[in-house]
N, C-alpha and C positions, 0 to 999 in steps of 0.2 A: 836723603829720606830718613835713614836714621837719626840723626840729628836732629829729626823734628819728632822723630818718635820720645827721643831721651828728654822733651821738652814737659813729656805729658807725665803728670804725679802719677807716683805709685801709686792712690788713693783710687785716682781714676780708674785706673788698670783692674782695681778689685771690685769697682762700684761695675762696670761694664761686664768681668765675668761674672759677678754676680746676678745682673739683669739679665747676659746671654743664657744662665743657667735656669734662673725665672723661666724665661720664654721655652727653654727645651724641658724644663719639666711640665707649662702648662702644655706644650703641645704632645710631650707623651700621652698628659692624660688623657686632652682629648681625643689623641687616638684610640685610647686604651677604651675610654666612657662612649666611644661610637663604633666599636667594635662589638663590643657588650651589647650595646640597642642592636645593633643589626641581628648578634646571633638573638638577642631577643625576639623580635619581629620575625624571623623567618622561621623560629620555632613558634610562636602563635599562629603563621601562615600556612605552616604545613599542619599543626592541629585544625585550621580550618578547612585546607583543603582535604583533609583526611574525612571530615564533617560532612562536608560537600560530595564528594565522591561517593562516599555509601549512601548519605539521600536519592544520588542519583542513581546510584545500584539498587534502591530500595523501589524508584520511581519506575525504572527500567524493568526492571524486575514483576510489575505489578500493572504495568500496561502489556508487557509480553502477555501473563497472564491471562490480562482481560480481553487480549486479541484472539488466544487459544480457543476460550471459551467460544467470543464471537464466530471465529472461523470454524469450531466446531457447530455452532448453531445454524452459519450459514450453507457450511454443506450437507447436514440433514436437512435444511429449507431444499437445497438442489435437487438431491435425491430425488425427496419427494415430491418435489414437481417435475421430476423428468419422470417418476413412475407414472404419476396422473398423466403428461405427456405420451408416455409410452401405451396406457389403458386408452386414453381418450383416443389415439391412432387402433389400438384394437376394435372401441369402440366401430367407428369411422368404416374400418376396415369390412367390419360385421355387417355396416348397414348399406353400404356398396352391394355388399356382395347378394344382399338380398334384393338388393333393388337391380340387379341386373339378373336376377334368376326371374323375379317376378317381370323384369322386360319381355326377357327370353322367352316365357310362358305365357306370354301377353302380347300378339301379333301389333292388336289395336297401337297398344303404347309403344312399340317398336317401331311401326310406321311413321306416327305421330313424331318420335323422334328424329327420324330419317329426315322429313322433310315434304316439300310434293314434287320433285326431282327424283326419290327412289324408286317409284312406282315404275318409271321410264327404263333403270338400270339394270331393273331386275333382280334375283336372289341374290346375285352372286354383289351388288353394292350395297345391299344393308348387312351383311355381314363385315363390309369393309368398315360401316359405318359402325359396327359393333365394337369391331376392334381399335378403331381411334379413339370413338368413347370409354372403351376399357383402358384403353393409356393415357387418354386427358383424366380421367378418375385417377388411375394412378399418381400421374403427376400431383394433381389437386390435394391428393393425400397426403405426400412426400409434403409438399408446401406447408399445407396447413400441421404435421410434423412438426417439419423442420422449424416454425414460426413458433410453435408450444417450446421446444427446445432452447431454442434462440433468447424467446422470453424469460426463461427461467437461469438462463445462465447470465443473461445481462441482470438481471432482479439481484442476482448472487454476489457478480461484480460491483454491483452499487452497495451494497449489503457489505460487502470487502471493504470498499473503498471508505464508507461511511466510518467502518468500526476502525479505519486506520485512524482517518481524519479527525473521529471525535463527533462526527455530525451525529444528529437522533435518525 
């Protein structure tokens, strides 16, 4: 094998390290010239993302905001329709109570309510009758309450969920 090497010119030997040198200097460079790009590109990338990031801290930032607002708006809305709820149950309450004093005081209309079964029962079943009516009024109250309440908190939730969403 050597013997076939000693066959090859000296000339050659210098023309080949000469080309092998070629090729390891173009390929330093272009290691060199795409090292450079790269640290290029990732410094314009994190300038972008640095861009990016506070827009979106700015965006974030400015919908918190506007949701505060909202949420502040929607629970002075609640408030105040639990106070009208709460009035409107005083209300309520008020004109129960007058209309069972004015029963109370009014044999006619206390009868009339009982039925024509009470007449047979005697005193002692239209008071029984007074008292169911006094707690179906009750109840009636609670409901019709509870249904003002109910409405305004759901009103509220939508109102929430609107200002999260974006909807009008």
């Amino acid at each position: 094998m050597l013997a076939l090497l000693k066959l090859v010119p000296f000339k050659d030997w210098v023309y080949l390290s000469l080309i092998l040198a070629l090729l390891g200097g173009f390929a330093a460079y272009t290691i060199h010239e795409r090292r450079i790009g790269a640290a290029h590109e990732a410094t314009a990338l994190k300038k972008s993302s640095d861009e990016l990031q506070a827009k979106a801290a700015a965006h974030v930032a400015q919908v918190a905001k506007a949701y505060a607002e909202s949420s502040t708006a929607n629970e002075e809305n609640l408030n105040a329709q639990l106070k009208a709820a709460s009035d409107q149950h005083d209300s309520d309450a008020q004109r129960l109570r007058e209309y069972d004093a004015y029963r109370r005081s009014h044999s006619a209309v206390a009868s009339a309510q009982a039925g024509s079964g009470a007449g047979s029962q005697g005193g002692s079943g239209a008071g029984e009758d007074v008292d169911q009516l006094g707690s179906l009024e009750q109840v009636a109250l609670g409901l019709a309450t509870a249904g003002r309440e109910v409405n305004a908190a759901l009103t509220a939730c939508m109102a929430d969920r609107n200002s999260l969403t974006g909807k009008p």
